[in-house]
N, C-alpha and C positions, 0 to 999 in steps of 0.2 A: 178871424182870418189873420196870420201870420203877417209879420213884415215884409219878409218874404215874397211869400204870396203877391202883396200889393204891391214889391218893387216892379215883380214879373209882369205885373197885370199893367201897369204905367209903362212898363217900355215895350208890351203889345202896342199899346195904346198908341204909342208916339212912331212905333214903327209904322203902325198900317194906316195912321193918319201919314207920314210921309211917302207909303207908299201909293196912297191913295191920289195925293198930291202927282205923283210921277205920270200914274195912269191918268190923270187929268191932264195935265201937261203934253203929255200921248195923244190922246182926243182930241186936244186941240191943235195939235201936228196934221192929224189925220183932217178935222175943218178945212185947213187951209190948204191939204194937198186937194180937198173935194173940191173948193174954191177957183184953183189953176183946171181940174176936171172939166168944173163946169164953162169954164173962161173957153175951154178946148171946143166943149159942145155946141155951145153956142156962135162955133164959125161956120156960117151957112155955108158958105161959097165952098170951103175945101168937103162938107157933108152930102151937099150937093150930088158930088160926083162918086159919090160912093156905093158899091153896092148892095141890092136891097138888105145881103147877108147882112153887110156892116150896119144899115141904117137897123136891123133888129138889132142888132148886137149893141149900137149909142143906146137905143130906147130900153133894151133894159138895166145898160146900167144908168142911165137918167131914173129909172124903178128905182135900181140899189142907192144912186147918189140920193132919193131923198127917205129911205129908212135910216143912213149913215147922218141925214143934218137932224132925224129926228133923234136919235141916240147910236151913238157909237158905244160898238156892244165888238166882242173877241167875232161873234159870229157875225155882223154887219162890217165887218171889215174884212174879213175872207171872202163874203161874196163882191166886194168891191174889188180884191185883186183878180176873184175871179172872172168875173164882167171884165176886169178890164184887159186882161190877159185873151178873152175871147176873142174882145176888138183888137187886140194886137193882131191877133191869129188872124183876123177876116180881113184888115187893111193894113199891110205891111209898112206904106209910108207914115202910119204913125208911130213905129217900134221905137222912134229915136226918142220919142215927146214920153210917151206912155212907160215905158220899162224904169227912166228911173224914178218913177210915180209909185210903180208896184213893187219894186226896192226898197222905195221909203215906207212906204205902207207894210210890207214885211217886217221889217225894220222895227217901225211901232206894236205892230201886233206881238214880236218875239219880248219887246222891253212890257209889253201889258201881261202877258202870258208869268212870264218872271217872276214879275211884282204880285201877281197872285197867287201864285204858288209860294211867294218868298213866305205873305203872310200865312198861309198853310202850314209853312213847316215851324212857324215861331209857333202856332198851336198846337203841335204836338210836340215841340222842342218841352216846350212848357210845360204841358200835361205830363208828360214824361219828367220832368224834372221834380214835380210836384209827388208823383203819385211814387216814383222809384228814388230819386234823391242821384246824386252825382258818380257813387259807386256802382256801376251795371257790372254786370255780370256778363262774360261777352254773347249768351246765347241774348239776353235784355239788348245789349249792343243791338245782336244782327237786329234783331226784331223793330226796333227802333231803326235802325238805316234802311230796313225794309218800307216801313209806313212812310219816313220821310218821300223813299223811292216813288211809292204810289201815288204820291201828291203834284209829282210834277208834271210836267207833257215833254222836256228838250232834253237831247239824250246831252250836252252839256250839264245842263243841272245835273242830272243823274251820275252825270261823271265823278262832277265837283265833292255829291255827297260818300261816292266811292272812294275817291282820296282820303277822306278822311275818317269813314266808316271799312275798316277789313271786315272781309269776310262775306261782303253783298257779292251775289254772283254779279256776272258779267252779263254785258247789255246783248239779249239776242241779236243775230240778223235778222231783220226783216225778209220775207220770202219775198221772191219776186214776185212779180205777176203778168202773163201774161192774157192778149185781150187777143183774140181768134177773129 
């Protein structure tokens, strides 16, 4: 194995160990938004009067709030916005409490999203580096901004790598949709 090689492989190493650090850090952002959640849940008196829409609508995310304390996962955290976003929809006096709850939670899931995509593209940054060397060719280019492309989810990223990749087409529009 090349010098080389092993520098690449050691600042894999050091990046997705600190990216891993971040998404921990994230997780634990998200605990403590579940925490104020639950603090929420747990006031009988304003529950009380709620109706039975909203009281389904606590109880399942009381479901989701405890797959989210079992592991906080990119998908255990979408259905906690989503739950909570429901309860918005069913008891309007808590829009004030709740939204910047599923703000921060957004928030987290976009910086968790990131960070694993970020390590995605340092392994094909790599393997690319490895296997072609520093001179591409610009069809090597596209093909390479292409793969980086596929690794992300935020049309952000996607941007970022267009800036600096010519030649990636451009980001479709999404078709609308509508619901009859």
């Amino acid at each position: 194995m090349s010098a080389q090689t092993v520098f690449y492989e050691s600042m894999i190493e050091y990046s997705n160990t600190i990216m891993l650090n971040c998404i921990n850090d994230s997780d634990e952002a998200v605990r403590s938004i579940s925490k104020v959640i639950d603090f929420l849940l747990k006031d009988s008196s304003r529950i009380s009067k709620m109706s039975s829409d909203t009281l389904n609508a606590v109880k399942n995310l009381e479901s989701v709030m405890s797959e989210v304390e079992q592991k906080t996962t990119a998908a255990t955290l979408r259905k906690l916005i989503s739950a909570l976003s429901v309860l918005v929809i069913e008891h309007r006096s808590v829009n004030d409490v709740v939204m910047p709850i599923v703000e921060a939670l957004q928030f987290q899931d976009s910086i968790r999203q990131q960070m694993e995509n970020l390590g995605k593209v340092m392994k094909i940054w790599i393997a690319t580096r490895i296997e072609i060397g520093v001179n591409l060719t610009p069809d090597q280019t596209r093909d390479f901004g292409e793969k980086l492309l596929n690794v992300t989810t935020m049309f952000g990223e996607r941007e970022i790598i267009r800036r600096y990749i010519p030649g990636l087409p451009e980001e479709q529009e999404a078709a609308e949709v509508t619901f009859f």
